[in-house]
N, C-alpha and C positions, 0 to 999 in steps of 0.2 A: 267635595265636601259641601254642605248645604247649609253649613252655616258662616255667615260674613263675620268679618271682626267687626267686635263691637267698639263702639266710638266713646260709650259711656250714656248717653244721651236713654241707650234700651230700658227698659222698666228692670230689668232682670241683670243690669251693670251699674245704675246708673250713684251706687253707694260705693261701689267698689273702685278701689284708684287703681287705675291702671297701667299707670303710669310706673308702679313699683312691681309688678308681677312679672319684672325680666321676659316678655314675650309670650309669656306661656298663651294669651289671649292668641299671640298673632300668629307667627310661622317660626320662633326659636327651634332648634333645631334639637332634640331629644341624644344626649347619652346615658345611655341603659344601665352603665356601669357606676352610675352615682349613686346610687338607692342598694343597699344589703338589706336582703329579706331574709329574715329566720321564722319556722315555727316549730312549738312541741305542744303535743298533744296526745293524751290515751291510747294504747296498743288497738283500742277497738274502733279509733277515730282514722281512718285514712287521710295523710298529707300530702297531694301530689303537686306538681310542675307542669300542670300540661301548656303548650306551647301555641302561639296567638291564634293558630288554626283549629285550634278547639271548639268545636261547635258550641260544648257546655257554655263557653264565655257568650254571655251577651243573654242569658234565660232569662236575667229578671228585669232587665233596664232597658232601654234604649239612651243612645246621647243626648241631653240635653241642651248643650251649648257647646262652642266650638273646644273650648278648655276639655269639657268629657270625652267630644269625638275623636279628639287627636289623639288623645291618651288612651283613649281603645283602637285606635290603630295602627298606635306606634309601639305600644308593649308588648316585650319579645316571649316570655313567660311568665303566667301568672303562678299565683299562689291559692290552692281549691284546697277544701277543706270538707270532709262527706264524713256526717254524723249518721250509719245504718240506721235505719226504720226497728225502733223499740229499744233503740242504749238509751241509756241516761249517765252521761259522760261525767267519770268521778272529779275528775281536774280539769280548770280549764285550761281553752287551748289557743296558745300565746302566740301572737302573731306580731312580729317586731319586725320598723321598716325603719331600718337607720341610713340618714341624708350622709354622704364623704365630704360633701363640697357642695356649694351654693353656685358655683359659677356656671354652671352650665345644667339646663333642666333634663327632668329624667321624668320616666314616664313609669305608673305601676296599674297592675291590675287581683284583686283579689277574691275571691268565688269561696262561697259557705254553703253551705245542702243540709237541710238539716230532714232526714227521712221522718215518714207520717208518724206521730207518737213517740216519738225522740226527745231528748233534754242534753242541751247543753249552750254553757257559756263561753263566751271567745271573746276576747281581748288585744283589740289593735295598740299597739302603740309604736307612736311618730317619735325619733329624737334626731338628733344631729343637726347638721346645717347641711339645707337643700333646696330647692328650686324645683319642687313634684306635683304633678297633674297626676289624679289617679283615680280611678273607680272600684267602689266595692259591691258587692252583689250578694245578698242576704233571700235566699230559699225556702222557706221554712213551711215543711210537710203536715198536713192534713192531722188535726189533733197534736205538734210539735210544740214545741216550746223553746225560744234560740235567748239569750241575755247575752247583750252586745256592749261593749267598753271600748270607745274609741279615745285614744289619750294622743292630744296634741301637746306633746311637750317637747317643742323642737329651739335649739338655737335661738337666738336674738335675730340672725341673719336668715330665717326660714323663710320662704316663701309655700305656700301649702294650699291646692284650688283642688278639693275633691267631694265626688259625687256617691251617697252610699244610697242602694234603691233595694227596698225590701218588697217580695211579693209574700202576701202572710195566707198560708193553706185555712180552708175548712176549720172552723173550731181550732184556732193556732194561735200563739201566742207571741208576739215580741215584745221584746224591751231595748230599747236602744236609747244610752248614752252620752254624751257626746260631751268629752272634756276637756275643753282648750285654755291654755296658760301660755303657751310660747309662742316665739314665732312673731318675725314681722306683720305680713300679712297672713289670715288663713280665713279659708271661704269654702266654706262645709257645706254643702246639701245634701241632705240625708230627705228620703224621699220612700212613701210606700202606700200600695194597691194592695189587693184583696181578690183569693184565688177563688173566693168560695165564702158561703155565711159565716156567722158566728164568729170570725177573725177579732182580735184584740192587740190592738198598737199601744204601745205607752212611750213615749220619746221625750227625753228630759236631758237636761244639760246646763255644765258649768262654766262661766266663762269669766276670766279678769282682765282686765287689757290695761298695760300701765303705759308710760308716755310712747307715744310714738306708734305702740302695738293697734294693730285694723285687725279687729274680730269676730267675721259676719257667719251665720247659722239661718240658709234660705231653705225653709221647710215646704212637702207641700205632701201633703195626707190626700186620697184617691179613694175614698167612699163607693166603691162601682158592684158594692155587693149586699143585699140587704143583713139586716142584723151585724151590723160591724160596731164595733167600742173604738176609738180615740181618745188617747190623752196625751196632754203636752204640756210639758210644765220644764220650762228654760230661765235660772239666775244667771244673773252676772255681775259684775260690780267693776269700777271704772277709775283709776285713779291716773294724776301726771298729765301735761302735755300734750294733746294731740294724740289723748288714747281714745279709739272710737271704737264702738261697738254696733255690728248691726243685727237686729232680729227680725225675719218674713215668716211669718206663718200661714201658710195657704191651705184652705180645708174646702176642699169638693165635695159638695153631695149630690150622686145625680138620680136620676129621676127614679132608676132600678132600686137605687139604695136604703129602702122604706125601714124605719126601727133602728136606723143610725142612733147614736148616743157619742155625742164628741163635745172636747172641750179642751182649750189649750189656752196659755199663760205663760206670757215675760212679766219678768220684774227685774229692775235694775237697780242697784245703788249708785252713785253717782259721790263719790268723795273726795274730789277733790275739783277747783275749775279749770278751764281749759280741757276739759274732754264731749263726747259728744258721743250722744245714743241712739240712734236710729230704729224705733219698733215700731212693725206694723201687721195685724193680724187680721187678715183676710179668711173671709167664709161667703163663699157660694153653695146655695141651695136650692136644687128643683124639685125637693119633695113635701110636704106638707107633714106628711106622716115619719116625725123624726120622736127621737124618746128624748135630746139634747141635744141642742145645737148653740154653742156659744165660746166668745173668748174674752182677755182682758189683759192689756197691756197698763204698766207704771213704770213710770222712773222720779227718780227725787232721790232727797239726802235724808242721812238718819236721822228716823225722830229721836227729837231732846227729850220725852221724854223718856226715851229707853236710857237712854244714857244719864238723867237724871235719877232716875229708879237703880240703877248701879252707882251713882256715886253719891247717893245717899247713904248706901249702907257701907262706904268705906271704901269705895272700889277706887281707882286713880281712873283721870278721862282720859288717858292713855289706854287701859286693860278694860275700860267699859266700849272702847269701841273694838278692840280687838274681841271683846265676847261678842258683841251684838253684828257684827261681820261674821264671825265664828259661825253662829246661830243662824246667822241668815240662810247659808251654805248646808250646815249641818244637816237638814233633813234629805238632800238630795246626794248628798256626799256619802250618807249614811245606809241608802238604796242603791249601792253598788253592790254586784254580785261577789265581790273580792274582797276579801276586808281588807287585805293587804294594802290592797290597793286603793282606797279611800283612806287608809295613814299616810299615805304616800300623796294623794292629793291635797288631804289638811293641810302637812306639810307644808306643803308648793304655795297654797295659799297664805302659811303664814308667814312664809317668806316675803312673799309680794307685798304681806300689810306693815312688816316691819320695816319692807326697802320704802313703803309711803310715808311712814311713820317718824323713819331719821331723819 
């Protein structure tokens, strides 16, 4: 393996504690049997099992870091998912990976194809208590269109370090969201290239971290095709103790990539002290001839005057901050492809602002 454990000190660890990821950095030792993977999906959606000698595994990523590499080569069976070239899949298709046990780490791997001119949305979600390194791998064919829901809502006792890498076809479309609430630690990179022009990324994500919770989202957008669009647009909000948040946005543009148009965006609320935000939104570019190239990081606490314009007209400062938390979230909560499943995240979040609140 070619890559060393990190010490913390690497540009690419050095937010992340290491100290709480039970080994997964180092040499722990993988049981397979921790991790129950279910999915269902459309009679016209093929759900297979192929087994780690699959060539398909490995088409759209390579490992990143030593946490990716292990976990693609210690996973016994992935979970592949092939959208044929011209469905537009009526229901989405649910891909559920529930942790049995924290104490011992496991390893997963998951594969989506989505053929040229195809539509369809898919829906990961994390629960249980676990200790998972795992890879996902997003395909998405020539004129396609994939909308992606990854739900971190694991256990208090999670542990969670995964890598999702999108290659987006010709005139293709992606939308990946990334929605984390649970979980001790969890350190998502979600990552994507460009197979061919005209490609269209939109990557946006929710995050709360209450005391104690480490919630990091290392992006990094690969520009290597001209006429490409990006967007990125990541809330989160931070309340309690030693809840840390961290946001990396990394944006390439290389020299081939002429008529790029990108632009990405953290905001953070910050409500309570003792927590701590970490953003930073990186863009390189070697071309001159771009149509948009820009980003913009914030954190701070809510203005008073939202909260005073609510409780002028009667509102209590208790339910003016629950709206304007509400409201913060709402727009992005609200661009999930499920609506089911944006009640379900309100939810979760209201949970969280009323555990701030008692």
């Amino acid at each position: 393996m070619s890559f060393e454990v990190p010490t913390g000190r690497e540009e690419a660890w050095r937010f992340t504690p290491l100290r709480r990821l039970r080994g997964l950095h180092g040499d722990a030792p993988f049981d397979l049997g921790k991790i129950v993977t279910a999915a269902k999906a459309d009679p016209g959606v093929a759900v297979m099992h192929p087994h780690h000698g699959d060539l398909r595994n490995g088409s759209a990523f390579l490992p990143q870091d030593r946490v990716s590499a292990r976990a693609f080569d210690s996973f016994e069976e992935a979970t592949a998912v092939s959208v044929p070239a011209g469905l537009t899949a009526s229901q989405p298709v649910m891909i559920s990976l529930r942790g049995e046990s924290a104490e011992h780490a496991a390893a997963a791997h998951t594969l989506v194809e989505v053929g040229a001119n195809a539509s369809a949305v898919v829906v990961l979600e994390y629960s249980g208590s676990a200790t998972l390194a795992d890879n996902v791998e997003f395909v998405v064919g020539e004129g396609a269109s994939l909308s992606v829901v990854s739900l971190q809502d694991w256990d208090d006792d999670a542990v969670h370090l995964s890598h999702h890498a999108a290659v987006v076809g010709k005139d293709a479309t992606f939308f990946h969201t990334a929605v984390s609430l649970g979980g001790s630690v969890v350190r998502l990179a979600p990552s994507v290239r460009y197979a061919g022009p005209g490609g269209n990324a939109e990557l946006r994500g929710v995050y709360f971290a209450d005391a104690g919770q480490h919630l990091e989202h290392r992006l990094f957008i690969d520009h290597n095709e001209p006429n490409c669009r990006s967007r990125v647009t990541y809330k989160g909000a931070l309340q309690g103790n030693g809840a840390h948040a961290v946001w990396i946005g990394d944006v390439m543009i290389r020299p081939e990539a002429t008529g790029t148009d990108s632009y990405e965006a953290n905001r953070n609320l910050v409500l309570t002290d003792g927590t701590r935000v970490d953003s930073v939104p990186n863009l390189e570019i070697s071309t001159g001839e771009v149509v948009r190239a820009g980003h913009a990081s914030t954190s701070g606490r809510l203005e008073d005057e939202y909260l005073f314009y609510l409780m002028a007209r009667g509102i209590s400062a208790l339910e003016a901050r629950r709206l304007v938390i509400r409201g913060f979230f709402g727009e992005l909560v609200g661009q999930l492809a499920v609506p089911e499943l944006a009640d379900q995240v309100m939810t979760a979040i209201g949970g969280k602002l009323e555990k701030g609140l008692s």
